[in-house]
C-alpha positions as CSV (number, residue, x, y, z in Angstrom):
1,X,-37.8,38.3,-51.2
2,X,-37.1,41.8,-49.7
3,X,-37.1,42.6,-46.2
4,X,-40.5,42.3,-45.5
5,X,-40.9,38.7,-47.2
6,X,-42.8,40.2,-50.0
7,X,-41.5,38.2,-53.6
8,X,-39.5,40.5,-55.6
9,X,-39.5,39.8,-59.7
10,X,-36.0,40.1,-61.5
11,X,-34.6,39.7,-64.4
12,X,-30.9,38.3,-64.9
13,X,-29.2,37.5,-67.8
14,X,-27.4,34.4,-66.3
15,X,-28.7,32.0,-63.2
16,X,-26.5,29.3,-62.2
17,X,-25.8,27.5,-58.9
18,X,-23.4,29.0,-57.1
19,X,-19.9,27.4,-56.2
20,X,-21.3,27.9,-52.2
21,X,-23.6,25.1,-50.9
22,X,-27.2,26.3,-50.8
23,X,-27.0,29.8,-53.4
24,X,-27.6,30.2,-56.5
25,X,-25.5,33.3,-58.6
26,X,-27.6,35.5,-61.0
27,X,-25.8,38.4,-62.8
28,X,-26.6,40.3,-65.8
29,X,-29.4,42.0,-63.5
30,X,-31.5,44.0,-66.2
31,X,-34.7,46.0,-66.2
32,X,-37.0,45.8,-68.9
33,X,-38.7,49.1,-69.8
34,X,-42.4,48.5,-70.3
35,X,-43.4,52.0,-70.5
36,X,-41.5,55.6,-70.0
37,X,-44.7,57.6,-69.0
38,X,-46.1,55.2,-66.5
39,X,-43.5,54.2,-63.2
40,X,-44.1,50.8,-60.9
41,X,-43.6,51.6,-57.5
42,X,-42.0,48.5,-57.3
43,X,-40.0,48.2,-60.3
44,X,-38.1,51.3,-59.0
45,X,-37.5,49.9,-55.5
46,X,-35.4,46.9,-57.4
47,X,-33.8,49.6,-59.8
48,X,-32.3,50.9,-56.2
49,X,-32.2,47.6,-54.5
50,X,-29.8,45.9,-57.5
51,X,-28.0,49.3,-59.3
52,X,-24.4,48.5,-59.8
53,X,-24.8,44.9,-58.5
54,X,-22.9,42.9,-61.5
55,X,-23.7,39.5,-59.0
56,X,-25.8,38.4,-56.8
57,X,-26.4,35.4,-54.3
58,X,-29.4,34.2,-53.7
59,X,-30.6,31.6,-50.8
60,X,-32.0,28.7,-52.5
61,X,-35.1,28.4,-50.3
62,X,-36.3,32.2,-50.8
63,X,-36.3,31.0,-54.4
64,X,-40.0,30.7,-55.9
65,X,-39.5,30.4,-59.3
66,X,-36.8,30.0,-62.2
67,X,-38.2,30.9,-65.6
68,X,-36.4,31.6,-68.8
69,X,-37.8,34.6,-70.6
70,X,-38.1,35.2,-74.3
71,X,-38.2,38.4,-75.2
72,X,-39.1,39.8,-78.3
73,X,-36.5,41.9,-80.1
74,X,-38.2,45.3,-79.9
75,X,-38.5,45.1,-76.1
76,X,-36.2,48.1,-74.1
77,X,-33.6,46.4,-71.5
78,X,-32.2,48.4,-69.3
79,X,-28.4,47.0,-67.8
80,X,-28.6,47.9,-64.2
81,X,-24.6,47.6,-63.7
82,X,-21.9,48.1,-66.5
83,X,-18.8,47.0,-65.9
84,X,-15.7,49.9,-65.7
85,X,-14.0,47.4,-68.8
86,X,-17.2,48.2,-71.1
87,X,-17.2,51.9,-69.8
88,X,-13.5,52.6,-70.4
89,X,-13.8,50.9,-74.0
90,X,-16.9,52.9,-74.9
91,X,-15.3,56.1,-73.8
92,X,-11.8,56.0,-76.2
93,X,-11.9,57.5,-78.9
């Protein structure tokens, strides 16, 4: 939930309880791209709410849902925070 209590939707490549009482840990925060021509409002709030967040806590009780996702292999995913290790490999030549 943001701010204003309103349920935000996002997608994380790892959930897990957290090691502190009462959180749980997502990371792997990604975006998936439904369409280029056509931008959610909303969808580009959590692009700016999460970018370069590699973890994040959550309170258990603002928790609605927990659902594992299949996606099919075509779809566009879009890794809101790369790590400087992944960068700096990518980057020699």
């Amino acid at each position: 939930m943001n701010e204003k209590h309103e349920p935000l939707q996002i997608y994380a490549g790892s959930v897990r309880m957290s090691d502190i009482l009462g959180l749980v840990e997502a990371s792997d925060i990604v975006f998936i791209d439904s369409s280029e021509v056509i931008i959610n409002p909303e969808d580009d709030k959590i692009k700016k709410l999460f970018n370069d967040v590699a973890t994040t806590m959550l309170p258990i009780n603002s928790l609605i849902r927990i659902d594992e996702v299949a996606f099919k292999k075509d779809t566009p995913v879009i890794r809101l925070y790369q790590s400087n290790e992944k960068n700096n490999e990518s980057n020699t030549p």
